[in-house]
Each structure stands twice: as C-alpha cells, then as structure tokens.
C-alpha positions in Angstrom: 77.2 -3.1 26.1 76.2 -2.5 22.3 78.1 0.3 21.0 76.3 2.9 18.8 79.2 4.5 18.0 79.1 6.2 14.5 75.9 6.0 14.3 73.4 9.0 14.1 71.2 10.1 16.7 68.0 12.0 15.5 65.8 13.8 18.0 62.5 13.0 18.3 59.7 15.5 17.5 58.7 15.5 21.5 62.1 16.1 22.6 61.4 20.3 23.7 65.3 20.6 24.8 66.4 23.9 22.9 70.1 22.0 23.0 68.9 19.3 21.0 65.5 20.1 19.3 65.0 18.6 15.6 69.2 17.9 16.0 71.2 15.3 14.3 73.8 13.5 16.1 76.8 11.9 15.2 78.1 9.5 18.0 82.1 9.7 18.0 82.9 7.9 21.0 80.6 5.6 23.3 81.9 3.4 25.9 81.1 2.2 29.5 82.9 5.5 30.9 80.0 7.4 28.2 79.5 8.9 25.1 80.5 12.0 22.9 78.9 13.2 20.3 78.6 16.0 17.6 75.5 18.1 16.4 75.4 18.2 13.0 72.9 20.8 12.3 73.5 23.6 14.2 75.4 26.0 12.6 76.2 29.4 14.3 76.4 32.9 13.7 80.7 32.8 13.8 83.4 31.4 11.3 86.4 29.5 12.4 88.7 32.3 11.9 86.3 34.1 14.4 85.9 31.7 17.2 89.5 29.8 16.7 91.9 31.2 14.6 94.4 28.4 15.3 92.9 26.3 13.7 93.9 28.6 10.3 96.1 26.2 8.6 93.2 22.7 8.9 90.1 24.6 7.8 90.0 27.7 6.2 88.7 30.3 8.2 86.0 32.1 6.7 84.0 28.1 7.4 81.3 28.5 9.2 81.5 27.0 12.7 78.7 24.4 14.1 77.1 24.3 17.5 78.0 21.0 19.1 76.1 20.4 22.0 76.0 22.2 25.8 78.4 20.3 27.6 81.7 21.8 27.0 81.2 25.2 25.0 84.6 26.0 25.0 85.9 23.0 23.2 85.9 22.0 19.9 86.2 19.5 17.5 86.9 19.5 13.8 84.9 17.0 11.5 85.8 16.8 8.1 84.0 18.5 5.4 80.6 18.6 4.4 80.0 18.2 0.3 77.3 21.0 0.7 77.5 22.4 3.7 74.5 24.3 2.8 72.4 21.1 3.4 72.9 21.2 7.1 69.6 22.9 8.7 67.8 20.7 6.2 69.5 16.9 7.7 66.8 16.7 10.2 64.2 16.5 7.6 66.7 14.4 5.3 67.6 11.8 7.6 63.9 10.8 9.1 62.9 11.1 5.1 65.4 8.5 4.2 64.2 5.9 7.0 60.9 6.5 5.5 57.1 5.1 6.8 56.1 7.0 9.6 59.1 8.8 10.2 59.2 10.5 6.7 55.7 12.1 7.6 57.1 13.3 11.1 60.0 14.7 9.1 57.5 17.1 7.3 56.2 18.2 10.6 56.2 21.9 11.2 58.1 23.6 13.8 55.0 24.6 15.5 52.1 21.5 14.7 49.4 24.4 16.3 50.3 26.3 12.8 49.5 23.1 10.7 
C-alpha cells in the first residue's frame, strides 16, 4: 500500500458533500488500519479559548478554531500555525491554481456554475 500521508487532499468541484465541499486536506496518518486527516479550510464561528480552554497555554486563545472533518466532532487536534491565517477560505482556489492547466481554471469556478 502507497502511503499518501502528508500529502493534500483537494476536493473535486463534483464532490456536493457539505463536510468536504471545495476543502483542503492534510493527510496526518494513513495506514492499512486507515487514514486521518485535517481540513484546512474551514474555519468556524468559535476561538480556542471558546471551544477548549485547556488548550490556553499551546495556542492562544482568542485563535480561531477550524472545522476538521464529521467523524469525531468532539475531538481535536492542534496543527501548528498558519503564516496568514487569513489565507485559509482562499487555499482551495490557491492550491488547484498552483498545480495549474486545467485545474487552475476549475479553481476559478464559482460556487454556483448556474450564476457564471
């Protein structure tokens, strides 16, 4: 089996799935027993000091907190930090730009294509 472990996952412009529409996916862990991964661009509504206050001394707590996929709301994982994290809702785009040819035109793709 062929690992694709930190690599990134980006979601195809048919996937309809609210939980993983236009997402970005860093793959932490994948092995025969299966994978975990983290969405990158999905930030929420909460800070850290909000949802998890314990986690007051790693990250400071007014951070916003990140929506990382539907399996296991409860849990959390902390990735370290973004240069801008202001550049998150834009890595969709971003990453599909960077691979370039066809995948740089479906990365300027609007949300609804009926619109275009």
């Amino acid at each position: 089996m062929d690992s694709v472990r930190g690599q990134l996952l980006v979601a195809g412009p048919a996937l309809l799935d609210s939980n993983f529409w236009r997402t970005v996916v860093l793959v932490i862990e994948h092995n025969e027993e299966g994978a975990l991964g983290l969405v990158l661009n999905r930030p929420s509504e909460s800070s850290v000091g909000d949802a998890v206050p314990e986690l007051g001394t790693l990250v400071n707590p007014g951070e916003q907190l990140y929506i990382g996929g539907p399996v296991q709301p409860s849990a959390v994982i902390v990735l370290g930090d973004f240069e801008d994290p202001g550049d998150a809702r834009g890595l969709w785009s971003e990453v599909l730009t960077r691979k370039g040819g066809s995948y740089a035109l479906v990365a300027r793709m609007p949300a609804d294509p009926s619109l275009n």
